[in-house]
Steps between C-alpha positions, in 0.01 A plus 500: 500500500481269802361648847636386813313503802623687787660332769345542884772722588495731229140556555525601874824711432300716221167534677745611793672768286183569371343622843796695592444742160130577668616556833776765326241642309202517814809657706580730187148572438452623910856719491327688243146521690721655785675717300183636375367537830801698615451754230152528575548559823793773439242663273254510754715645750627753307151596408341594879688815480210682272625850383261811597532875566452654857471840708593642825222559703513887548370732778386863320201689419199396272205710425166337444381665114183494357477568141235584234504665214303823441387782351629891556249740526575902574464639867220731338342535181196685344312460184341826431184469354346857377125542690390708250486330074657720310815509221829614594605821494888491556725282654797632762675195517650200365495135567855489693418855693557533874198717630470652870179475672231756340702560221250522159549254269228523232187769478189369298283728289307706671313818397132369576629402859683891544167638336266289736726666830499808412105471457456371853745749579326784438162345666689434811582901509148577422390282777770633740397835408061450580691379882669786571221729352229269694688513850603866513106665357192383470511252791637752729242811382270271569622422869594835563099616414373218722736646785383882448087366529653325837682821621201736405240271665731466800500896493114474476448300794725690726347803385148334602614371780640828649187702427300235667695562772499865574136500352404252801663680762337799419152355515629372841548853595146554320660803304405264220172383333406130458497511135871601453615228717305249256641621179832453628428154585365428211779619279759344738247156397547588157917583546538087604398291251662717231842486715451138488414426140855687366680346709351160401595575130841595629536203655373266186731653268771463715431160560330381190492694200876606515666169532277372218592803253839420616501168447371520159765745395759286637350211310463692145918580565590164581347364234702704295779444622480123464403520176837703402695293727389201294585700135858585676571136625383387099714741375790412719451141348623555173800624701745124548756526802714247642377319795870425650864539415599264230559403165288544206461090389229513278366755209311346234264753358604810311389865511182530320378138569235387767529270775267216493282460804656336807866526305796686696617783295853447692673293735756649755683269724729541800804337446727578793376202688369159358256193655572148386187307567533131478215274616690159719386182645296556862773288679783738387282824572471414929861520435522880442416828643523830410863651498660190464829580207451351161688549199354521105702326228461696183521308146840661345611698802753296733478679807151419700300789655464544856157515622272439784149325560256763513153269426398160645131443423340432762233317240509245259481534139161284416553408117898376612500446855805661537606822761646806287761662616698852434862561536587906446843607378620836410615582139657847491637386134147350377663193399213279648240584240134367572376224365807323468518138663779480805591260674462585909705327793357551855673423808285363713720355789889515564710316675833608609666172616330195267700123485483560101544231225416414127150450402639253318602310836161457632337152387110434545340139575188428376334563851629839527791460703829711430826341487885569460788323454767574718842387404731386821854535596454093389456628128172303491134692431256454825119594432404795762137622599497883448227792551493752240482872537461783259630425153657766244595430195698222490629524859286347793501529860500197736353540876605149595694204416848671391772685675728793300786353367387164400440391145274391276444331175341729252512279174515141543250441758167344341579126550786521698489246763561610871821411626625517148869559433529830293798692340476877518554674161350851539671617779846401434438654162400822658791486768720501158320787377565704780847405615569596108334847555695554853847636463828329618607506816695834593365708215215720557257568183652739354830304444266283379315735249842586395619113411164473320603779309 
């Protein structure tokens, strides 16, 4: 085969037509580029509007809570411990029982305590006996004697005295010798002294001896009378009574068995009022004081308790640092049994008219500040400074940065740009929910009821 060579013209006409097919495919190759860019772009736009979930900003009441868990513990309760070791002699009651104030529950044996009083019994009569015997005879034969020595000397003396008298006025009228006048005088002398000395020993035993031989009658029958007093209050021990009105919680010995040292015999516990003590954080503690409500949420029973603070320790707990707390609450049915665990709810602070939204609203920098995002009339998410209030549950109340009746995102908002374009799903969802619950218009609810029907 024989090549030709390509003529000038031929050349240039093919490297012409040969440029043209790149320019066709550069301008091909750009259409597409565009095209691409278009979509992207259409993407992208349809994108900004991110979907999230929002709420109304409500104005209604919130209630600062503080909760713990605790324990419940009866109003009253008494472990009776017997004073006096001995077995038991009978039992009155049952675990179960309710028992009245100074009703007997359980008597111990005692025949050496009933011997022992009636021992000191009858030397307290003996002793009571030697007083009255003491205080009515001997002490006043005695005092009566010592009186009749006084009166007779007395009688003496005057008797002296007198003929003294007449004696020296005679010998003034000399119808009397010397001598008669001086034997007067001389037992008139005599008359004095012994006047004197009875009523001396009147006086002492009146003074002295008598109180003493009173006194130690008086201490001979009080001894004695301790002493039984003691043998009745030993004897009275074996006798067990209830403290307080209640319910017999505890029994665990049996008639004829002893109670080891220190043990309670029984336990009787009021149950018509209950204490739930729960030990809480200082910082929630300045938030309480006494009568503030509470409630007490009781594992299987759906209806909380009512109940009121009736304890804020005004100490510290040293081994947890914590501040305990009581809450009382009345249980006519004695379905709070102690020494269950309850949760307790304590309103601390209310607030009538709060600007309320989600918890889940609030957002939290990393410096501490507290953020929401607002959604506009614009449909677009702007960031907003708030100030948050008291928090329950999962609603929260804001003092500033929101108004009642604006909205804001609730899920959706961690990395939501502000000014972002948003679409609203929750509350258009909701609005369904509710216009599907209302009934038409012109029918009230029971027309309603009756189309349901």
């Amino acid at each position: 085969m024989i090549i030709q060579p390509r003529s000038p013209v031929a050349a240039v006409a093919e490297d012409s037509l040969q440029r043209r097919g790149a320019l066709l495919a550069s301008l091909v190759f750009l259409s597409s580029l565009i095209a691409l860019f278009t979509a992207c772009s259409k993407e992208k736009a349809e994108e900004t509007a991110v979907p999230v979930k929002a709420a109304t900003v409500e104005k209604t009441a919130i209630q600062r809570i503080v909760a713990a868990d605790a324990v419940l513990f009866p109003l009253q309760q008494s472990a009776l411990v017997p004073k006096v070791s001995a077995p038991v002699k009978a039992f009155y009651v049952n675990r179960g029982a309710k028992v009245h104030k100074g009703q007997l529950l359980a008597v111990l044996e005692n025949k050496d305590l009933a011997a022992a009083q009636e021992e000191n019994k009858g030397a307290y009569e003996q002793a009571e006996a030697a007083y009255v015997t003491g205080t009515t005879s001997s002490v006043p034969e005695e005092l009566q004697k010592a009186k009749g020595d006084a009166q007779a000397a007395k009688e003496q003396l005057d008797a002296a005295q007198k003929l003294y008298d007449s004696r020296l006025d005679l010998f003034k009228q000399g119808a009397l010798p010397r001598k008669d006048l001086d034997q007067a005088a001389v037992a008139l002398a005599q008359a004095k002294p012994q006047y004197e000395l009875a009523q001396r020993h009147l006086d002492s035993l009146n003074a002295v001896v008598h109180q003493q031989e009173l006194k130690g009658l008086q201490g001979q029958l009080s001894s004695a009378k301790g002493k039984y007093q003691g043998a009745a209050a030993q004897l009275s021990y074996s006798e067990i009574r209830s403290p307080l009105n209640g319910v017999v919680t505890d029994r665990p010995l049996y008639p004829g068995e002893m109670a080891p040292a220190g043990a309670a015999l029984m336990t009787v516990m009021d149950l018509s009022r209950v204490t739930a003590r729960a030990h809480i954080p200082q910082s929630d503690a300045v938030l309480l004081k006494l009568g503030d409500a509470a409630t007490i949420a009781i594992p299987g029973q759906e209806e909380p308790v009512e109940g009121k603070v009736t304890l804020v320790s005004p100490a510290l707990d040293p081994n947890s640092t914590t501040v305990e707390v009581w809450v009382e609450a009345k249980n006519p049915k004695q379905t709070l049994r102690p020494g269950s665990s309850v949760r307790l709810s304590m309103i601390s602070q209310s607030v009538p008219d709060a600007l309320v939204i989600p918890a889940a609203s609030l957002l939290t920098g990393s410096d501490g500040a507290t953020t929401v995002m607002l959604i506009g009339d614009d449909q677009h998410a702007h960031q907003q400074a708030v100030k948050v209030g008291i928090r329950q549950d999962d609603k929260l109340q804001i003092i500033e940065g929101v108004k009642e009746g604006q909205h804001v995102v609730t899920e959706g908002a961690y990395g939501l740009p502000d000014n972002a374009k948003v679409s609203v799903e929750a509350p258009a969802e909701a609005g369904k929910d509710k216009d599907a619950e209302k009934p038409a218009a012109g029918k009230n609810s029971k027309d309603s009821k009756d189309e349901k029907q």
